[in-house]
PAZAPA-4460 file (N, C-alpha, C; in steps of 0.05 Angstrom, whole numbers, plus 32768, in hexadecimal, padded with zeros to 4 digits):
% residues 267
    n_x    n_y    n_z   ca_x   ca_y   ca_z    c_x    c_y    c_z   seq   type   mol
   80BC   7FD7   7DB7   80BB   7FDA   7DD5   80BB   7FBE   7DE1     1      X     A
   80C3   7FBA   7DFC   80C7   7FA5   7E0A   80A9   7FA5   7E16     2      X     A
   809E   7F8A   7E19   8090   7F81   7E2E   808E   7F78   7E40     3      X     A
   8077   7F8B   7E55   8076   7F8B   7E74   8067   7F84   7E76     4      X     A
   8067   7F7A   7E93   804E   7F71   7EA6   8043   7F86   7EB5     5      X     A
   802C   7F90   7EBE   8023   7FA6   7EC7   8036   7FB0   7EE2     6      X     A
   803A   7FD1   7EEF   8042   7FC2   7F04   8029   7FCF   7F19     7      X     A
   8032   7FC9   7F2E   801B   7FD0   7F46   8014   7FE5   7F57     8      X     A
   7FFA   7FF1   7F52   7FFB   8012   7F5C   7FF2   801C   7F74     9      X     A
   7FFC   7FFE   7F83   7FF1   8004   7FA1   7FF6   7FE7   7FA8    10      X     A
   8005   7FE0   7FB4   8011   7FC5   7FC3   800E   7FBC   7FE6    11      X     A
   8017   7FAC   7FEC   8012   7F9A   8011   8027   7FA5   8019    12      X     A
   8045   7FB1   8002   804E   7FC2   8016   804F   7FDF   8024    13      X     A
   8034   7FE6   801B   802F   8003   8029   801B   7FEF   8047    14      X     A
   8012   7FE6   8043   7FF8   7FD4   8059   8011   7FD3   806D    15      X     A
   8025   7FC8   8067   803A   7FC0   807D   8045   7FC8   8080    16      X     A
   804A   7FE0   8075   8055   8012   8079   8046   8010   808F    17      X     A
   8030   8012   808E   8022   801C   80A0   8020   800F   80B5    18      X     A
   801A   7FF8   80B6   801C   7FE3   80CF   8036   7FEE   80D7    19      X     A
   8047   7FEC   80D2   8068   7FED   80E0   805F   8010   80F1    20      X     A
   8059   8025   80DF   8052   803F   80E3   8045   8040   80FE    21      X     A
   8039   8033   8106   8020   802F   8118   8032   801B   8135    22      X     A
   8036   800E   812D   8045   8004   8144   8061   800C   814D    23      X     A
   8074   8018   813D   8084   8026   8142   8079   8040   8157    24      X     A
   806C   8050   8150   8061   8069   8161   8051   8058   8178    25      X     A
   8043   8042   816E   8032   803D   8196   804A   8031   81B0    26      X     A
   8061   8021   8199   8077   8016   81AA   8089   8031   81B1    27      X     A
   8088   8046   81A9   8098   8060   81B2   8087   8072   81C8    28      X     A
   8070   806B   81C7   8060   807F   81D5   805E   8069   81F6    29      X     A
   805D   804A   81F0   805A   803F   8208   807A   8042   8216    30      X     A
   8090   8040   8207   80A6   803E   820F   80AD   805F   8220    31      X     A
   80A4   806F   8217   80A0   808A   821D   8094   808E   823C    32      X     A
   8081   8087   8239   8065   8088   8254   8077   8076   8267    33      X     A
   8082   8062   8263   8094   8054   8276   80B2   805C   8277    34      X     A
   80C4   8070   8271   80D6   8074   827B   80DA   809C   827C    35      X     A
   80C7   80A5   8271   80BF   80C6   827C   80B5   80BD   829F    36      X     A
   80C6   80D5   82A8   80C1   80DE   82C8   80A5   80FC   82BE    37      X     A
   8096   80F1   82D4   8083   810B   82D9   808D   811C   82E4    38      X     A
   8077   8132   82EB   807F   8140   82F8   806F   813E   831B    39      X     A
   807F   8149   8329   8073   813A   8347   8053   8155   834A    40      X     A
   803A   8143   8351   802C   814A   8360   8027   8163   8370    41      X     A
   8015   8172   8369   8012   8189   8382   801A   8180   83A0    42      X     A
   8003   8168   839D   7FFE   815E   83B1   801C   8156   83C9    43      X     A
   8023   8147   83B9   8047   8140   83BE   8054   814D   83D3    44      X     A
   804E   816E   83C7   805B   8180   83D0   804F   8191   83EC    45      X     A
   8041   8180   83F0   8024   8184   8405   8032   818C   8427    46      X     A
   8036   819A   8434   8042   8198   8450   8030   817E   845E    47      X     A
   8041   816E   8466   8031   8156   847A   802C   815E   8492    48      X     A
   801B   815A   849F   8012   8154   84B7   8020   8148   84C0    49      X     A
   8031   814B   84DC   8047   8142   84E8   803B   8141   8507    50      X     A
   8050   8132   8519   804A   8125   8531   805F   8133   8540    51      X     A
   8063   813E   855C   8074   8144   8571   8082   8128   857E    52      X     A
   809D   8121   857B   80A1   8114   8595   80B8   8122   85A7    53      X     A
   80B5   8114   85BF   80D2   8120   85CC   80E9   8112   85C3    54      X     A
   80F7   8112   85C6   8110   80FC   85C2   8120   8102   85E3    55      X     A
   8138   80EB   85DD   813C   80E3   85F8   8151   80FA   8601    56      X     A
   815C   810A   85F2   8167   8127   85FB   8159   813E   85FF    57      X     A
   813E   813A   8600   812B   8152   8604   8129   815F   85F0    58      X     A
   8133   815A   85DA   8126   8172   85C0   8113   8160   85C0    59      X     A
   8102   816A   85A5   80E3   8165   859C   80F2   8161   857F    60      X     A
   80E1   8148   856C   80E7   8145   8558   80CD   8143   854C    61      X     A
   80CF   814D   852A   80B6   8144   851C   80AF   8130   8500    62      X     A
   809C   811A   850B   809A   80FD   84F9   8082   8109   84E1    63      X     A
   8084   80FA   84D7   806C   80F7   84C3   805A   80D7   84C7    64      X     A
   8043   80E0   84C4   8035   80CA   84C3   8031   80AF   84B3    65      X     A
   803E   80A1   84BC   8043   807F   84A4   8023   8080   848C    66      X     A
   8011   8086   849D   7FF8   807C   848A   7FF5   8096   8479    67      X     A
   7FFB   80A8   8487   7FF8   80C6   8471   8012   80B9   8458    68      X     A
   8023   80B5   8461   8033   80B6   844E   8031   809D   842A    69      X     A
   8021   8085   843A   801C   8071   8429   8006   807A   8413    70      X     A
   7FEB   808F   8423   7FD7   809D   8415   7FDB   80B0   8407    71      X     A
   7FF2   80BD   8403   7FFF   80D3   83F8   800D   80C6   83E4    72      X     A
   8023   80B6   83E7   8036   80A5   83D4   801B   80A4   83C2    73      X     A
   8009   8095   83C4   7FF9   807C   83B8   7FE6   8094   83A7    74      X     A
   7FE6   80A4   83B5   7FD4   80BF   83A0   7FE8   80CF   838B    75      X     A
   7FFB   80DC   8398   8011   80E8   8381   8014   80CC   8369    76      X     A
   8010   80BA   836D   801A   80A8   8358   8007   80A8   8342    77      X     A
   7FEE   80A3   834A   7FD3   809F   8341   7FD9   80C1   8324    78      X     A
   7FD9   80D3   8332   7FDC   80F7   8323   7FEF   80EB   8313    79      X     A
   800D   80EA   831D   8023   80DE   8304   801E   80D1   82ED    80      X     A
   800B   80BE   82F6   8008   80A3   82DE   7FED   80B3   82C8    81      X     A
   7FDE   80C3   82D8   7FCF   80CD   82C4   7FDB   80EC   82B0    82      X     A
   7FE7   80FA   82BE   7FF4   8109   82B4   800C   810D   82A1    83      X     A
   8016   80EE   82A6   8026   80E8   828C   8019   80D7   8280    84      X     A
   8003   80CA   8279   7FF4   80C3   826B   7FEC   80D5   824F    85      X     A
   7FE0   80F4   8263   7FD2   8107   8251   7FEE   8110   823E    86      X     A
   8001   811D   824C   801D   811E   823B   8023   8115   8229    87      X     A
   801E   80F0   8232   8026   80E9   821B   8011   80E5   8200    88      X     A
   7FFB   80EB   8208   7FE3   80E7   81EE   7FEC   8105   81E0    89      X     A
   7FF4   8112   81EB   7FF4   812F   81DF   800F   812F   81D4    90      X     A
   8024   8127   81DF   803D   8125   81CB   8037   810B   81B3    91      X     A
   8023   80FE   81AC   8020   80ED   819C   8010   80F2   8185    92      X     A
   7FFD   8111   818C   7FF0   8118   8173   7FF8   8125   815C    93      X     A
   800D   8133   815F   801D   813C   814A   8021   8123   8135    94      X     A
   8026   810E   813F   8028   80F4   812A   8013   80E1   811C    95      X     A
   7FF4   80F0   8127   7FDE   80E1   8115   7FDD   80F1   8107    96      X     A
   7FDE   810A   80F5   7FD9   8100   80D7   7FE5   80F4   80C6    97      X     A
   800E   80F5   80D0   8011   80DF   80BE   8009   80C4   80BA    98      X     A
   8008   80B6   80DA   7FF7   809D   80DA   7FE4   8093   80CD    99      X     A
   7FCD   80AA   80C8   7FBC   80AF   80BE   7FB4   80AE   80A5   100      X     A
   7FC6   80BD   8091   7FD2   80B8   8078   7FDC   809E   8071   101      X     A
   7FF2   8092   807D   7FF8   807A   807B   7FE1   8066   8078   102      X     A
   7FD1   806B   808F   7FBE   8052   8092   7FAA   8052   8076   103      X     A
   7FA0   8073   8071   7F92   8075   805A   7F9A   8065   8044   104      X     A
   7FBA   806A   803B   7FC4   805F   8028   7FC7   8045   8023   105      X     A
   7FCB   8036   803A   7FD3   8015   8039   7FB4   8011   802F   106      X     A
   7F9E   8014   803A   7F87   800E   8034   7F79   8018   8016   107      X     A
   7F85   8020   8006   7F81   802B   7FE7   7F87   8006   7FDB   108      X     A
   7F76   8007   7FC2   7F73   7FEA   7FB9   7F8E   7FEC   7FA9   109      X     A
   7F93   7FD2   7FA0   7FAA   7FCD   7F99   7F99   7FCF   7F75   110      X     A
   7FAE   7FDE   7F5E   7FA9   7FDF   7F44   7FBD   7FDB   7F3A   111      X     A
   7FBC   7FCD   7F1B   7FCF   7FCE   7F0A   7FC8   7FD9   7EF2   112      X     A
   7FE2   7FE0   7EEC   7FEA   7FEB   7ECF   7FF6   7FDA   7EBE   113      X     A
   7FE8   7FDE   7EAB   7FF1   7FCF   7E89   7FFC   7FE2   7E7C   114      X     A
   8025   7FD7   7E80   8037   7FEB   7E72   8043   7FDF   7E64   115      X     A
   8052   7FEC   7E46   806A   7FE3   7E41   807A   8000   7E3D   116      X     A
   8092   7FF2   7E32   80A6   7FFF   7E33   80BF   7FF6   7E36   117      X     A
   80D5   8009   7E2D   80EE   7FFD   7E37   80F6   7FFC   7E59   118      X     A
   8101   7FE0   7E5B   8106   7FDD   7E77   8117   7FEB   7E86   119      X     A
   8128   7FF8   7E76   8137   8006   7E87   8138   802A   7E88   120      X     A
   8128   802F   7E77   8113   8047   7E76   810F   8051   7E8F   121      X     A
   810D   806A   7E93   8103   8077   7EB0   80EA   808A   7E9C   122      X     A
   80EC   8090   7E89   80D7   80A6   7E7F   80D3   8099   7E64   123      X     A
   80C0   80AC   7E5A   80BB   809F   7E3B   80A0   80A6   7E38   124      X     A
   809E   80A0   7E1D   8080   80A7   7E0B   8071   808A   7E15   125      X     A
   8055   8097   7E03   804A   807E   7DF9   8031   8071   7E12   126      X     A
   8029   8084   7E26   8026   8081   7E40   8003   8081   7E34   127      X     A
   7FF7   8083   7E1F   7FE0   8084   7E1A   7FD7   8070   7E09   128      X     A
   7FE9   805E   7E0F   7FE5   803B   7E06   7FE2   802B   7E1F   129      X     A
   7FE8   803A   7E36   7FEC   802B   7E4E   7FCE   8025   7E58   130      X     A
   7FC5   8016   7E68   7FAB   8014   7E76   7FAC   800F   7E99   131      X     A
   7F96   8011   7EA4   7F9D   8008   7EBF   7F81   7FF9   7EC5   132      X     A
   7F82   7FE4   7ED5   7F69   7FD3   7EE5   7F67   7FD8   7EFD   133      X     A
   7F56   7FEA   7F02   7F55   7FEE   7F1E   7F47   7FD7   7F31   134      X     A
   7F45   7FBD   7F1F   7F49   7FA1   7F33   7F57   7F91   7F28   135      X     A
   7F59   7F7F   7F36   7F71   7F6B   7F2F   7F64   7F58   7F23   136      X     A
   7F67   7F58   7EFE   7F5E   7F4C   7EE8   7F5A   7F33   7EE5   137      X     A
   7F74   7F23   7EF3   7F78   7F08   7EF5   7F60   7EFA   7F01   138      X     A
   7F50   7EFB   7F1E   7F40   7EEF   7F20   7F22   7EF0   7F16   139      X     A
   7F1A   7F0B   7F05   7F07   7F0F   7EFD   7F05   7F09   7EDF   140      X     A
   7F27   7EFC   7EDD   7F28   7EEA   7EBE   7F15   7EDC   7EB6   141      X     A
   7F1B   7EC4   7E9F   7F0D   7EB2   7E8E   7F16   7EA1   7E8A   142      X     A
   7F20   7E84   7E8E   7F2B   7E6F   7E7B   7F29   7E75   7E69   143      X     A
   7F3C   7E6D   7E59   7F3F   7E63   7E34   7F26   7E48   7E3F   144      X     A
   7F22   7E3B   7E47   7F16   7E23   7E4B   7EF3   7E29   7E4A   145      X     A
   7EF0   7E43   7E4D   7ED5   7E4B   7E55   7ED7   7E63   7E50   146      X     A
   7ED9   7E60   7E30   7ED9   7E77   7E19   7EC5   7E7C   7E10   147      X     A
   7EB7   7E5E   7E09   7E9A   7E54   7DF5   7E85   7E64   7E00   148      X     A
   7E8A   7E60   7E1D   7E67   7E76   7E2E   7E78   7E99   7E29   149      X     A
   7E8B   7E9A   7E2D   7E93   7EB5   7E2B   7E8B   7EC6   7E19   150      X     A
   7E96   7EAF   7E01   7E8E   7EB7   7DE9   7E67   7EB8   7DE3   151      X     A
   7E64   7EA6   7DEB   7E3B   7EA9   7DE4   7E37   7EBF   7DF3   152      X     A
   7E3D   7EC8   7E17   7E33   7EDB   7E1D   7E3E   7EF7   7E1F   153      X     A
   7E58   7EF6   7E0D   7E62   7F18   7E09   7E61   7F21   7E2E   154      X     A
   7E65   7F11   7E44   7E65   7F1E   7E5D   7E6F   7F03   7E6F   155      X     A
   7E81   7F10   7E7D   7E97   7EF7   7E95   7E8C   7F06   7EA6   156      X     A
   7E86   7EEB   7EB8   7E7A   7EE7   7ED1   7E82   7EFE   7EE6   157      X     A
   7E99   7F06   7EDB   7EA0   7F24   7EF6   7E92   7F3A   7EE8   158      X     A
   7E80   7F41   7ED4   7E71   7F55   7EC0   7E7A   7F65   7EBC   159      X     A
   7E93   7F61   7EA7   7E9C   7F6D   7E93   7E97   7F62   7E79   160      X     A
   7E97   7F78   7E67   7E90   7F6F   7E47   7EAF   7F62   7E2F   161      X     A
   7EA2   7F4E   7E2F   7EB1   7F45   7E16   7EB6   7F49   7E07   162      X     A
   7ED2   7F5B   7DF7   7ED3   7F5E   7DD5   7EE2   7F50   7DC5   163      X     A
   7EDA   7F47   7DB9   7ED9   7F2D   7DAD   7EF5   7F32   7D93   164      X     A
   7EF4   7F58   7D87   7F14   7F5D   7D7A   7F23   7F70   7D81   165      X     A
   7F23   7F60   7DA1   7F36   7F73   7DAC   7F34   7F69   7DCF   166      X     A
   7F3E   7F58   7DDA   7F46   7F4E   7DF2   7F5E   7F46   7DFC   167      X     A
   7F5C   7F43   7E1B   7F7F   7F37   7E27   7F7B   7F25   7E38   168      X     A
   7F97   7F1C   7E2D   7F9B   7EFD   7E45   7FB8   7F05   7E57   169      X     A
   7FB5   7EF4   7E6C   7FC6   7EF5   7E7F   7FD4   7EE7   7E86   170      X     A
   7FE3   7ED5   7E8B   7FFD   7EC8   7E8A   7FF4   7EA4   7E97   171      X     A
   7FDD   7EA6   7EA8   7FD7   7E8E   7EA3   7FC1   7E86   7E90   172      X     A
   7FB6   7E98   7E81   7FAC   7E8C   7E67   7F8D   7E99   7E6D   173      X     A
   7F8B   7EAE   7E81   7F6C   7EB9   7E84   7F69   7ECB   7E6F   174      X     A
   7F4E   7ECE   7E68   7F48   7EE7   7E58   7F3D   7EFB   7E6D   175      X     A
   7F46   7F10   7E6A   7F48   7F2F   7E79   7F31   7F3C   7E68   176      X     A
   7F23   7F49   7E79   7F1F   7F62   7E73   7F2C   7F72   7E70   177      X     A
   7F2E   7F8F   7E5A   7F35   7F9C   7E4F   7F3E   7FB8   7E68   178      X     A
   7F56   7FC0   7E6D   7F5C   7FCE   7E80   7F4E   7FF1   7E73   179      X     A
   7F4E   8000   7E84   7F3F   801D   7E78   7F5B   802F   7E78   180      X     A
   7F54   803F   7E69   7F6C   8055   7E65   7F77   8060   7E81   181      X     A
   7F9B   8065   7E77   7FA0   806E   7E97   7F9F   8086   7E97   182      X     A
   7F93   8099   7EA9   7F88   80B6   7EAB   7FA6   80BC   7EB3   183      X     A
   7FB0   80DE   7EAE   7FC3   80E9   7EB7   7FBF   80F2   7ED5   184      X     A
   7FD9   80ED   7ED8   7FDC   80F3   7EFB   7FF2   80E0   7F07   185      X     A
   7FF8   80E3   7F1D   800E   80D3   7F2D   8006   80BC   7F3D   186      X     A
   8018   80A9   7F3A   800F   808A   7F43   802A   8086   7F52   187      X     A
   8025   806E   7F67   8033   8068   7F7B   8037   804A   7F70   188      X     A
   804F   804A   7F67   804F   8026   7F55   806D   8020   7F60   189      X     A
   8063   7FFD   7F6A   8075   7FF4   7F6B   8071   7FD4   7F57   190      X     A
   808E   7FCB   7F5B   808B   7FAD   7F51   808F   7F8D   7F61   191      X     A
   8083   7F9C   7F79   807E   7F90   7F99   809E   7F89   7F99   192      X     A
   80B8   7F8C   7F9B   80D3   7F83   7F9A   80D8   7F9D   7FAD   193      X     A
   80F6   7FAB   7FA8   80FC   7FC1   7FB5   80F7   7FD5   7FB1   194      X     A
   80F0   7FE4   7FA1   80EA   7FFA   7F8C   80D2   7FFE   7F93   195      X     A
   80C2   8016   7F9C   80AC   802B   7FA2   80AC   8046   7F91   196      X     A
   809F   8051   7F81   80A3   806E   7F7B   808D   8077   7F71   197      X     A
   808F   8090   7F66   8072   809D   7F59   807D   809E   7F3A   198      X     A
   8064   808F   7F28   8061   8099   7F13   8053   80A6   7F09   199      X     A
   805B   80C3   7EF8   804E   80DD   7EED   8046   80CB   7ED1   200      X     A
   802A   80D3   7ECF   801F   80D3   7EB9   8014   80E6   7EAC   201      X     A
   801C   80F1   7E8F   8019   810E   7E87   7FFB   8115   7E73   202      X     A
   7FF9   8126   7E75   7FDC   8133   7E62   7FE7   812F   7E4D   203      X     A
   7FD9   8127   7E34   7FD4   8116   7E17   7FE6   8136   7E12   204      X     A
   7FFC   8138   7DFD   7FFC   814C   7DE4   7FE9   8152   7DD5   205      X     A
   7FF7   816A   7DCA   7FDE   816A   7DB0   7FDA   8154   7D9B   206      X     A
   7FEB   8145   7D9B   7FEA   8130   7D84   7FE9   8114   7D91   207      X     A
   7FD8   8111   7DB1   7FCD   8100   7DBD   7FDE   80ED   7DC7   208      X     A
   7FFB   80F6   7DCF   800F   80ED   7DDB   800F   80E9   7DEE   209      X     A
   801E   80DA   7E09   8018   80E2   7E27   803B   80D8   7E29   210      X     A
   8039   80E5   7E3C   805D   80DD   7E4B   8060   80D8   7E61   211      X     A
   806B   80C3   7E70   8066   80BB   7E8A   8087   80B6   7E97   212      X     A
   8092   80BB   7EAD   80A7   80C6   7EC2   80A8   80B8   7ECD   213      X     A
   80B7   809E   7EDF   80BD   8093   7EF9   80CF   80A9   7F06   214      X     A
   80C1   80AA   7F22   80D7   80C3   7F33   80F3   80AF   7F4B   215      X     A
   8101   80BF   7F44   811E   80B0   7F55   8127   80A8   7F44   216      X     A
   812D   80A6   7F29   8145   8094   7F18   8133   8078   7F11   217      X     A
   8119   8072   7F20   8119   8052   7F23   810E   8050   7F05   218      X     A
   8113   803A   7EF8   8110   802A   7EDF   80F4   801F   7ED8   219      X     A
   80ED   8018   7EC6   80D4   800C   7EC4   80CC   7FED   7ECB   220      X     A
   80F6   7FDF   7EC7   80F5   7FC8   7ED6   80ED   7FC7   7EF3   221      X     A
   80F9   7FDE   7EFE   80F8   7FDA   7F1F   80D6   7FDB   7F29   222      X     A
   80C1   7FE2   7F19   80A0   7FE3   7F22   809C   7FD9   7F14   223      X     A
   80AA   7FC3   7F08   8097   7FAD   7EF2   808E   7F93   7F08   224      X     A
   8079   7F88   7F09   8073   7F75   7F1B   8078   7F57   7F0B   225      X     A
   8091   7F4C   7F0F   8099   7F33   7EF5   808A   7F21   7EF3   226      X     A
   807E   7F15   7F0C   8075   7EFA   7EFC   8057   7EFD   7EE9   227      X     A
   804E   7F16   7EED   8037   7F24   7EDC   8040   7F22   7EBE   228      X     A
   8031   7F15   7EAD   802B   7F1B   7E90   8010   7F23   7E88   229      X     A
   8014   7F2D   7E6E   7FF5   7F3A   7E61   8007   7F3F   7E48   230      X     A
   7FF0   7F3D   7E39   7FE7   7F42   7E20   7FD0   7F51   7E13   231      X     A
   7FD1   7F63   7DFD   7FB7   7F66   7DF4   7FB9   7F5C   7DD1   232      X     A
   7FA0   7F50   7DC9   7F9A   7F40   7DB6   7F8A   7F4D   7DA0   233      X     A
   7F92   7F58   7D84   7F7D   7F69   7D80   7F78   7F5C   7D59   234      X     A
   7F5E   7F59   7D53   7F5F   7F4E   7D38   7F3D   7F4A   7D2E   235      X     A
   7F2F   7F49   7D1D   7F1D   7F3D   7D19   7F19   7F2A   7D13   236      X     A
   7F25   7F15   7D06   7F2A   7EF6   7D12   7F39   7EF6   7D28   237      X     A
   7F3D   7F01   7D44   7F4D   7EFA   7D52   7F3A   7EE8   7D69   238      X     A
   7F41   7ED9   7D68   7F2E   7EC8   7D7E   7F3F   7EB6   7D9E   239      X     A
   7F36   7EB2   7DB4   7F43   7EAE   7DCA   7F3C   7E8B   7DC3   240      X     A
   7F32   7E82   7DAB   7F28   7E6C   7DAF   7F44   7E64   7D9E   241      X     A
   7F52   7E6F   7D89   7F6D   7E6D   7D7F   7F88   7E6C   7D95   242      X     A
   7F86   7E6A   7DAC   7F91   7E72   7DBF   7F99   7E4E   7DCC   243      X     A
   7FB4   7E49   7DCC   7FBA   7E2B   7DDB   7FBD   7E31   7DF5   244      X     A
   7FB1   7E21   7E08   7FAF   7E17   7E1D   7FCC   7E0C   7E23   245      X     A
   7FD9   7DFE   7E14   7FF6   7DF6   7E20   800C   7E12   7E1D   246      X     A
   8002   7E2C   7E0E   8018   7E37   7E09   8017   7E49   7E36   247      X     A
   8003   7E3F   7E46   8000   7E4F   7E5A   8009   7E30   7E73   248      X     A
   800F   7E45   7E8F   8016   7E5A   7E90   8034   7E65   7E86   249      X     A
   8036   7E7E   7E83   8046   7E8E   7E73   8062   7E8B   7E88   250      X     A
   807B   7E8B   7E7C   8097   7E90   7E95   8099   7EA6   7E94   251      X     A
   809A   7EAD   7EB2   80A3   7EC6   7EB8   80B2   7ED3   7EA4   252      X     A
   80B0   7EE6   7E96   80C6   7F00   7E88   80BE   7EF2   7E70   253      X     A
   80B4   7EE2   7E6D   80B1   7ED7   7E4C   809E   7EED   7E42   254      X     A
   8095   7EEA   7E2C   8087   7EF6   7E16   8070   7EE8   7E12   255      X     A
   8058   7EEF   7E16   803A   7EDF   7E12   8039   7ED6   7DF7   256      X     A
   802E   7EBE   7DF0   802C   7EA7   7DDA   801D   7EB7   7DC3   257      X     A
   8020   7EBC   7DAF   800F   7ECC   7D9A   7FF6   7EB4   7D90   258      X     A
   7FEA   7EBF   7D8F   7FD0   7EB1   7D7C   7FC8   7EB8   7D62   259      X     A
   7FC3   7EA1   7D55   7FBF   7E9E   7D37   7FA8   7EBF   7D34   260      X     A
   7FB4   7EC6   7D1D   7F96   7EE0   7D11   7F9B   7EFB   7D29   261      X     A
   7FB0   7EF8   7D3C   7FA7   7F0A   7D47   7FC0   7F27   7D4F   262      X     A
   7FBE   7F36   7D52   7FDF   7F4A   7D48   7FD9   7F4F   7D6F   263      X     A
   7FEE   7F47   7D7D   7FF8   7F44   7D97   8000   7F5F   7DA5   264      X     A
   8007   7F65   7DBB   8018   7F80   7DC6   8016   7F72   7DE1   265      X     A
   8037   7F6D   7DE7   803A   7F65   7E01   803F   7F7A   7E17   266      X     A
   8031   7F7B   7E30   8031   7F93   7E40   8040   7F8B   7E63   267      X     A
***
């Protein structure tokens, strides 16, 4: 099998789905409220109070009053502006739950998955070797440099436990905590590039298999996040203290540095 970098099961581009989501509908609803015509006023439609004059052929004609008419304008307007107001809040609710959803979703933490596989794979076995961190491993790492206390206290400062035949490093040379099994069910992974989709992860076989699906055709390259490396290290002489400092940081798409005593699996 080829080795991957985890990819990511919740990314900044749903955060900025949603942002766009959200201002798209308030810029449609203000653009709306400003070029919808109301509807005119009871009031509007009100018979005015009118004035007799003669005119200079002896009929009688009838005016309307200048100040009635400015207090009337200035009231029908006042009804308009609120009445398409309400309209428009009510043509706008049909569109919070998706908003809603959206917003939920951008706000889900960002996780990775420790996969391999072939890159150009859409399906395949083997999905119960995979792991996921539901935080982002890298900063709650370890130097290779500041192994010696790791090693005396079996616990890194973010409090996780140290196993001493059987740990991972990450591409600039941290030691990881150990990711937990990935439970079956569907994930939203991308590899922050163009590519978004759901990956199906299946219930173990009887013979403790799992089988996992990218939906749309997309590849395992297209939700691989590249400049991510990992490794897992597994041996009883395998030690992170056997581990060179110059072989890090790792190039992108390369293959993590093996260490003396220890049998490797690049993910």
């Amino acid at each position: 099998s080829s080795s991957f970098p985890p990819p990511i099961a919740s990314s900044n581009m749903a955060r900025t789905a949603a942002r766009a989501v959200v201002a798209v509908a308030l810029l449609a609803t203000t653009a709306a409220f400003v070029a919808r015509p109301g509807r005119p006023s009871v009031e509007r439609r009100r018979v005015l109070p009118r004035k007799t004059l003669s005119s200079s052929s002896g009929r009688t004609v009838s005016t309307v009053s200048p100040s009635k008419i400015s207090k009337l304008t200035l009231h029908a307007g006042k009804n308009l502006g609120r009445r398409s107001l309400l309209q428009q809040a009510t043509d706008f609710l049909p569109l919070l739950p998706g908003v809603w959803f959206v917003y939920l979703f951008s706000r889900l933490p960002k996780q990775y998955i420790a996969a391999k596989g072939d890159p150009n794979a859409t399906s395949g076995t083997g999905a119960e070797t995979w792991g996921l961190w539901t935080k982002d491993p890298g900063p709650r790492g370890v130097r290779l440099s500041n192994f010696q206390r790791l090693e005396e206290t079996g616990q890194a400062p973010a409090g996780w436990s140290f196993d001493k035949a059987d740990w991972w490093l990450e591409e600039h040379g941290l030691i990881m905590e150990k990711p937990d099994p990935l439970p079956p069910g569907k994930y939203e992974v991308t590899g922050d590039r163009e590519v978004t989709t759901t990956l199906t992860i299946f219930p173990k076989d009887n013979d403790g298999k799992q089988r996992w699906e990218l939906a749309n055709g997309a590849k395992l390259f297209d939700v691989t996040h590249l400049p991510c490396r990992s490794a897992r290290y597994q041996g009883s002489s395998c030690s992170p203290a056997s581990a060179a400092a110059s072989d890090f940081p790792v190039t992108p798409g390369a293959a993590m540095p093996k260490v003396p005593n220890c049998q490797k699996q690049d993910h």
